[in-house]
C-alpha positions as CSV (number, residue, x, y, z in Angstrom):
1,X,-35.4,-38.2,8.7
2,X,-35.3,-42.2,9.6
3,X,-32.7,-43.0,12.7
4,X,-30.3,-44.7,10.5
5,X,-30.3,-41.8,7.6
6,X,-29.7,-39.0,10.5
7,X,-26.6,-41.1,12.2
8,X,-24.9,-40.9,8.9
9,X,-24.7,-37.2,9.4
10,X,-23.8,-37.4,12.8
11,X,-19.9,-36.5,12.4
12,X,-20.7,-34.1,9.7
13,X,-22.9,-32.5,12.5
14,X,-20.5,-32.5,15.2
15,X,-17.8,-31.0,13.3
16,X,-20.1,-27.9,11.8
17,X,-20.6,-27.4,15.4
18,X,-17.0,-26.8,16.7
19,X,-16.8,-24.7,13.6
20,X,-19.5,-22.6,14.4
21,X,-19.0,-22.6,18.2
22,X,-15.5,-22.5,19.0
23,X,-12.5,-20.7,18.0
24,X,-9.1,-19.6,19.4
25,X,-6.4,-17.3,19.1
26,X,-3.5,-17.0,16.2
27,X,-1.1,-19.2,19.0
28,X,-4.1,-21.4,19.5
29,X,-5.3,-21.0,22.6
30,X,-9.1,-20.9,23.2
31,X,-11.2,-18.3,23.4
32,X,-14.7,-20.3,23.1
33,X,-15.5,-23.5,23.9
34,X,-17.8,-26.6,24.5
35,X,-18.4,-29.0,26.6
36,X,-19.2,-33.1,25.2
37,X,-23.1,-32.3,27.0
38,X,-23.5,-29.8,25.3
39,X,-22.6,-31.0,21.5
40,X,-25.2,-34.3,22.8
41,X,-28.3,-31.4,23.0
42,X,-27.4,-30.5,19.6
43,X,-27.0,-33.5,17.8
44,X,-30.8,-34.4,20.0
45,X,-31.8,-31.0,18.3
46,X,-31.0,-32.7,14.8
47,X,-33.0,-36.2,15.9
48,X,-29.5,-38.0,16.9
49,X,-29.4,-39.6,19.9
50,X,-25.6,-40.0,20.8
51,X,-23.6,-41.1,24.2
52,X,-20.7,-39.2,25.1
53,X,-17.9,-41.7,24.7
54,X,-19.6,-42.2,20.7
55,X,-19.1,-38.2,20.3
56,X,-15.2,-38.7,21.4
57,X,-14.7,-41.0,19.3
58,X,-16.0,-39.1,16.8
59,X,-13.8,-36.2,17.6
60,X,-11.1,-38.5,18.1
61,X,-11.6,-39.4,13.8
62,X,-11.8,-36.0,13.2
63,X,-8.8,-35.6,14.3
64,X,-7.1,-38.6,12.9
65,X,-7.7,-41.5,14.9
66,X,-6.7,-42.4,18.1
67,X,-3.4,-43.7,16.8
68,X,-3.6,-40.7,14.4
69,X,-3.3,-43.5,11.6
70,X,-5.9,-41.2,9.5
71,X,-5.4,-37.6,8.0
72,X,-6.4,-35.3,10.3
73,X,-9.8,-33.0,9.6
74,X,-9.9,-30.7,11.8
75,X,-7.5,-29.6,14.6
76,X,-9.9,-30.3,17.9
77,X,-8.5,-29.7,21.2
78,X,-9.5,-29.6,25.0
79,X,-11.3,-32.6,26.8
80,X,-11.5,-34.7,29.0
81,X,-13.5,-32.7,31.5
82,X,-12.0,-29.9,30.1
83,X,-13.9,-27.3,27.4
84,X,-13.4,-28.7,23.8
85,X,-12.2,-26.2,20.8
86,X,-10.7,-25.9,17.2
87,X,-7.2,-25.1,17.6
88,X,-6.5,-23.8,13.8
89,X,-8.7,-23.5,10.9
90,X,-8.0,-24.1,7.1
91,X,-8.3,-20.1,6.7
92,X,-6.8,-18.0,10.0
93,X,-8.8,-15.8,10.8
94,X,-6.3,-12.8,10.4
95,X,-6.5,-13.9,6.8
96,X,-10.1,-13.9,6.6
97,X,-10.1,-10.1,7.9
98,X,-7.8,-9.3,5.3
99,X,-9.9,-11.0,2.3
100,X,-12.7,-9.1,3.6
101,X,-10.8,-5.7,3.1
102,X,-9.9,-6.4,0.1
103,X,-13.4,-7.2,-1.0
104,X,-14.7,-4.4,1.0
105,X,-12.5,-1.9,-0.7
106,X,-12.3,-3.4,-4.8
107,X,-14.2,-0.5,-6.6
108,X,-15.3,-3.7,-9.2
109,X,-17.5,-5.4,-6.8
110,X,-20.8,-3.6,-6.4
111,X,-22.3,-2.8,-2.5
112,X,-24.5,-5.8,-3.1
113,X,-22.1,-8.0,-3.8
114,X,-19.1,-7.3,-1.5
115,X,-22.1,-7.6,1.2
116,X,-23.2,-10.8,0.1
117,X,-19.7,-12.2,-0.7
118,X,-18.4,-11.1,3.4
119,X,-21.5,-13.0,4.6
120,X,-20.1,-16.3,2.7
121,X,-16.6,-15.8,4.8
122,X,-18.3,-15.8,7.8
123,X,-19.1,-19.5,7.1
124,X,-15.2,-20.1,7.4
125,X,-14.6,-18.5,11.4
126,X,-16.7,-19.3,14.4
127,X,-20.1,-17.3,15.2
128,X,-18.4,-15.1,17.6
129,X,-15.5,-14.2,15.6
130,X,-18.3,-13.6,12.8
131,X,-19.7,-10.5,14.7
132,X,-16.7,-8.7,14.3
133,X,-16.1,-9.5,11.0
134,X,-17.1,-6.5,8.7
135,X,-15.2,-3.9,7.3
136,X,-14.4,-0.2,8.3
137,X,-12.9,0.7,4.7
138,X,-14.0,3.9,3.2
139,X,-12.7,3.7,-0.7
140,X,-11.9,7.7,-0.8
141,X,-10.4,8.1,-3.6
142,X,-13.1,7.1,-6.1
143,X,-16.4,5.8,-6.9
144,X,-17.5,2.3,-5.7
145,X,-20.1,0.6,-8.7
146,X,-23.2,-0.4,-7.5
147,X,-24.4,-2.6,-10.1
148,X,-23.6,-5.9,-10.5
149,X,-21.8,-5.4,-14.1
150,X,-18.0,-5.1,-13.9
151,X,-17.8,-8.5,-11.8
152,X,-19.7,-10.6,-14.2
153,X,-18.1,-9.1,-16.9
154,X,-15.0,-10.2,-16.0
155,X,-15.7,-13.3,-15.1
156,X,-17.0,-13.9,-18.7
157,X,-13.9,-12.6,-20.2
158,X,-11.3,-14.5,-17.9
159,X,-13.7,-17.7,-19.1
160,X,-12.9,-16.8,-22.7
161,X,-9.0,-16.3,-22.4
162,X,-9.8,-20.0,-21.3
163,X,-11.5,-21.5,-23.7
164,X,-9.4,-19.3,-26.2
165,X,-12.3,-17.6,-27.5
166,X,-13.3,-14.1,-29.1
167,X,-16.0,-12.4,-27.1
168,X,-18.4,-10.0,-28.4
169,X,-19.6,-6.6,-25.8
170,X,-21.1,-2.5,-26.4
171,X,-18.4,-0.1,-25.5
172,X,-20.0,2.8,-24.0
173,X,-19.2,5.9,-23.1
174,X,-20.7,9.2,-21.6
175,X,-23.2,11.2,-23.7
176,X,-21.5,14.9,-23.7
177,X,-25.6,16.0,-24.5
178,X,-26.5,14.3,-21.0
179,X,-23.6,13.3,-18.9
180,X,-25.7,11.3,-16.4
181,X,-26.3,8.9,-19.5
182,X,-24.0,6.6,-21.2
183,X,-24.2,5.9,-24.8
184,X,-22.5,3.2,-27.1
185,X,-20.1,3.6,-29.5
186,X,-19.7,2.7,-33.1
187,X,-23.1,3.3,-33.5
188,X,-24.6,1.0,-31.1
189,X,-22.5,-2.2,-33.0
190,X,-21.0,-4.9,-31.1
191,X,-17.2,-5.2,-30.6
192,X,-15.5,-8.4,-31.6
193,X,-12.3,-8.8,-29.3
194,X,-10.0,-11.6,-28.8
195,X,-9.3,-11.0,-25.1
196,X,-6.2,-11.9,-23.7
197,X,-4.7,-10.1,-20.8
198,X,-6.7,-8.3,-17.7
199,X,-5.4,-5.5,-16.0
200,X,-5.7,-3.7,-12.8
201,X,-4.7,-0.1,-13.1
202,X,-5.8,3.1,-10.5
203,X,-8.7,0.6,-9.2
204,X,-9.9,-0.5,-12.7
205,X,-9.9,-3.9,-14.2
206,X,-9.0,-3.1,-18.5
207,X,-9.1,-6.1,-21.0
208,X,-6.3,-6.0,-23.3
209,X,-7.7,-7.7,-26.9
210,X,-6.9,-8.3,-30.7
211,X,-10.0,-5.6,-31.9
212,X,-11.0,-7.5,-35.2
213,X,-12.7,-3.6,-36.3
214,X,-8.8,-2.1,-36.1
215,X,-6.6,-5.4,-36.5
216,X,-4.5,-4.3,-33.5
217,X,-3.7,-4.9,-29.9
218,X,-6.2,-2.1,-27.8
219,X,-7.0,-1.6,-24.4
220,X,-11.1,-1.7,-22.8
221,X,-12.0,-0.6,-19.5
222,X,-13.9,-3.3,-18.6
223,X,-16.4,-1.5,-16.3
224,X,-17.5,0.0,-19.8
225,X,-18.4,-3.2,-21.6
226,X,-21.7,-4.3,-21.6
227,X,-23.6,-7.1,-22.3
228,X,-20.4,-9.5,-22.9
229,X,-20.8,-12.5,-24.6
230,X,-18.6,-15.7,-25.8
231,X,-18.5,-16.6,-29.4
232,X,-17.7,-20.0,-30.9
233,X,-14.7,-18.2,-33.4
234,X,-11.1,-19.1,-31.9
235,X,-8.9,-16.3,-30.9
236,X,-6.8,-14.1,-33.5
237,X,-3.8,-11.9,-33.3
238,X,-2.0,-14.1,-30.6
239,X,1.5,-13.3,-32.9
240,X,1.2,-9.7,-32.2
241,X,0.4,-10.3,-28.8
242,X,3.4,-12.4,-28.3
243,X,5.7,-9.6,-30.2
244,X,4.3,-6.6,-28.3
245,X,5.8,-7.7,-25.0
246,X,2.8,-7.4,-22.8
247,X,4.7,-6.1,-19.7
248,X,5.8,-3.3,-21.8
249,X,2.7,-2.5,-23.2
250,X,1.0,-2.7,-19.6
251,X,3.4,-0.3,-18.3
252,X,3.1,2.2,-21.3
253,X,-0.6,1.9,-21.8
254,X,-2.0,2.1,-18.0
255,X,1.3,4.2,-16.2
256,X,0.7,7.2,-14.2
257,X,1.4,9.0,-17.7
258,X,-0.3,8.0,-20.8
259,X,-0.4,9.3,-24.4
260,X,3.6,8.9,-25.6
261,X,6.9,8.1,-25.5
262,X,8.3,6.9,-22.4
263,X,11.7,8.8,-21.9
264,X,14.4,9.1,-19.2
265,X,13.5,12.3,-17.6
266,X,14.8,14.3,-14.6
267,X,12.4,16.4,-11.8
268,X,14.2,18.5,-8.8
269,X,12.3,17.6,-5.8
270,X,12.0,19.6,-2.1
271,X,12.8,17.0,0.6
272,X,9.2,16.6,2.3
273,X,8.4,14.9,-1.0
274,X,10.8,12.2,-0.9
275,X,8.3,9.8,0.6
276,X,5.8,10.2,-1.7
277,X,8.3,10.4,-4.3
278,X,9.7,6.5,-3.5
279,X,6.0,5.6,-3.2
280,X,5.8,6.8,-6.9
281,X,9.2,5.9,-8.5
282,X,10.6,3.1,-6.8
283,X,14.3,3.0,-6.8
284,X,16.3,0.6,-8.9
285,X,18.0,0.1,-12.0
286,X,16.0,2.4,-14.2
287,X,15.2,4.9,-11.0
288,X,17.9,7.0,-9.5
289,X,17.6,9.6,-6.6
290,X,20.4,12.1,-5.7
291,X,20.9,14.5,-3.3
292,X,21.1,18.4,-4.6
293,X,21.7,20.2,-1.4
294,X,20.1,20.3,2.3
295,X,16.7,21.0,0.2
296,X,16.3,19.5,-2.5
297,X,17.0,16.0,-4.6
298,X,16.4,14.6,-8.1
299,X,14.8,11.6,-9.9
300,X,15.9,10.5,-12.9
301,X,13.5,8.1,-14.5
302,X,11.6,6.8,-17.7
303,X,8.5,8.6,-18.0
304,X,5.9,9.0,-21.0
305,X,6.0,13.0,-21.7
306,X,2.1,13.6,-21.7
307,X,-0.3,16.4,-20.5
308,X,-1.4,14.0,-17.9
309,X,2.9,14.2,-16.7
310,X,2.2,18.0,-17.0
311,X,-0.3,18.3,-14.7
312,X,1.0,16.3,-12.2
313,X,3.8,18.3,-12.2
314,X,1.4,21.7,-12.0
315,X,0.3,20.1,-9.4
316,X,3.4,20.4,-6.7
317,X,3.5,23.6,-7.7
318,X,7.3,25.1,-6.7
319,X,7.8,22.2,-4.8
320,X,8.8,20.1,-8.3
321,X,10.8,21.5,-11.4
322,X,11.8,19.5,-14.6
323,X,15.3,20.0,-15.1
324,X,16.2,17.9,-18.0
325,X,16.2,17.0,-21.1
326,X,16.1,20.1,-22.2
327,X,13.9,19.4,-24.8
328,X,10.9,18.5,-22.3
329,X,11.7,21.6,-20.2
330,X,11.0,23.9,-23.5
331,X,7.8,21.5,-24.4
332,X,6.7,22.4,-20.6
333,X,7.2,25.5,-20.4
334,X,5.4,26.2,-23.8
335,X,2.1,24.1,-22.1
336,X,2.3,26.4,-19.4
337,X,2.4,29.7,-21.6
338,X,-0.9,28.3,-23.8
339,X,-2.5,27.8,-20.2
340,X,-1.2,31.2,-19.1
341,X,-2.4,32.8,-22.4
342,X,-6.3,31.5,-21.5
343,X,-6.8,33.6,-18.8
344,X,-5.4,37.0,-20.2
């Protein structure tokens, strides 16, 4: 690269340098530094010869100008015999450990990815801080996707609720002959959908569309689309989409209980459940706990009556009894006996 081409990249070069060499704590105090020899050998490593007083004023720009006339770029501190350092970044790193757990731990971003996309934030922290920045989270609860799909996908769909177009995708689904296998459905014909809300219920991202098949608003788990692809027809059904209240429908359609009508709905509780109970049904206007005796309390809350509610319920065993309405009590009880009446 000619002398005068090289020199232009001389400040560029000095400040991906502090970047990548320095860094200091969340109150700004360093923990690595260099000194202004040491930033000369690198810039003589990229073919520029600089003195030191050109590489402080340099720094100086970089941080405004002496008079600090100019917007600053960066936050340099230190010098004058003294080791030189970025004070603050434009992403903390406490906030770069947190993006990264978040990527580390979204089920919708394949292995691959999440790998690749942590070893892009490490451009934004120093080389040292970079070592330590991978991720201990074990996703426990369910299955982490290790193709590439469900994040392409989506970005395809948001890109359509955009450019307020229908989009056109397989729906698949397991093959009950070969469960390993998925087939798709309707025969192996393509969905039309105008998309127009995503969702993120349980760990799943669902598109909520206008189906042009079933002229009606209907939910798709997006990790079971394939192949999605933007069509030049405009959108339809955004009336109905408008009408149906879409918090509502979110709430009905991807709650813990799914598959009816959502009704207030009262469940007797022993104590060592309350956390997990508050976790659940967060109290408010609509969510109200009471004390029974030493033992026990109630929630009262709107729930959708479902088998799903059922077997949540099963699932406390004694610890949890529906006490009202009456009329889901008798509808539980008689699930229980049909249950009961399997194993005689």
């Amino acid at each position: 690269m000619p002398k005068s081409e090289s020199q232009k990249l001389k400040l560029l070069y000095i400040a991906d340098y502090l970047m990548r060499e320095t860094d200091a704590d969340d109150k700004g105090n360093m923990i690595n530094g260099v000194l202004l020899w040491q930033i000369k050998d690198y810039l003589k490593e990229k073919g520029i010869e600089a003195e030191e007083h050109s590489i402080r004023r340099d720094i100086d720009l970089l941080c405004g100008g002496k008079d600090l006339s100019l917007d600053p770029i960066l936050d340099v501190r230190g010098g004058k015999g003294k080791p030189i350092y970025l004070g603050s970044r434009f992403l903390p790193f406490e906030d770069l450990e947190i993006i990264v757990e978040c990527v580390a731990s979204a089920n919708f971003i394949s292995k691959p990815e999440a790998e690749g996309l942590i070893e892009s934030l490490k451009h934004f922290c120093s080389k040292h801080q970079a070592e330590s920045l991978t991720s201990e989270y074990i996703v426990a609860e369910r299955t982490k996707y290790t193709e590439k799909n469900t994040l392409k996908q989506l970005r395809r769909i948001k890109s359509s609720i955009k450019s307020n177009r229908k989009i056109s995708f397989f729906y698949t689904r397991h093959n009950p002959n070969k469960i390993t296998d998925t087939e798709n459905r309707r025969k192996g014909k393509r969905y039309i959908v105008s998309p127009f809300k995503v969702v993120l219920s349980n760990g799943n991202h669902y598109l909520i569309g206008y189906d042009d098949t079933y002229h009606r608003i209907l939910p798709y788990r997006i990790d079971r689309m394939k192949d999605v692809k933007p069509t030049d027809e405009p959108r339809e059904g955004e009336d109905k989409f408008k009408r149906m209240g879409i918090s509502d429908y979110a709430k009905q359609t991807f709650g813990m209980f799914i598959g009816g009508n959502a009704d207030r709905i009262t469940i007797q509780f022993e104590n060592s459940l309350l956390d997990a109970m508050l976790e659940r049904f967060p109290r408010g206007s609509d969510t109200v706990y009471t004390k029974v005796d030493d033992k026990h309390f109630t929630v009262r809350t709107f729930i959708v009556e479902s088998e799903n509610f059922y077997g949540w319920v099963c699932g406390l065993g004694e610890k949890a009894i529906i006490t009202d309405p009456p009329e889901t009590v008798e509808r539980f009880k008689s699930y229980l006996q049909k249950i009961s009446e399997r194993y005689k």
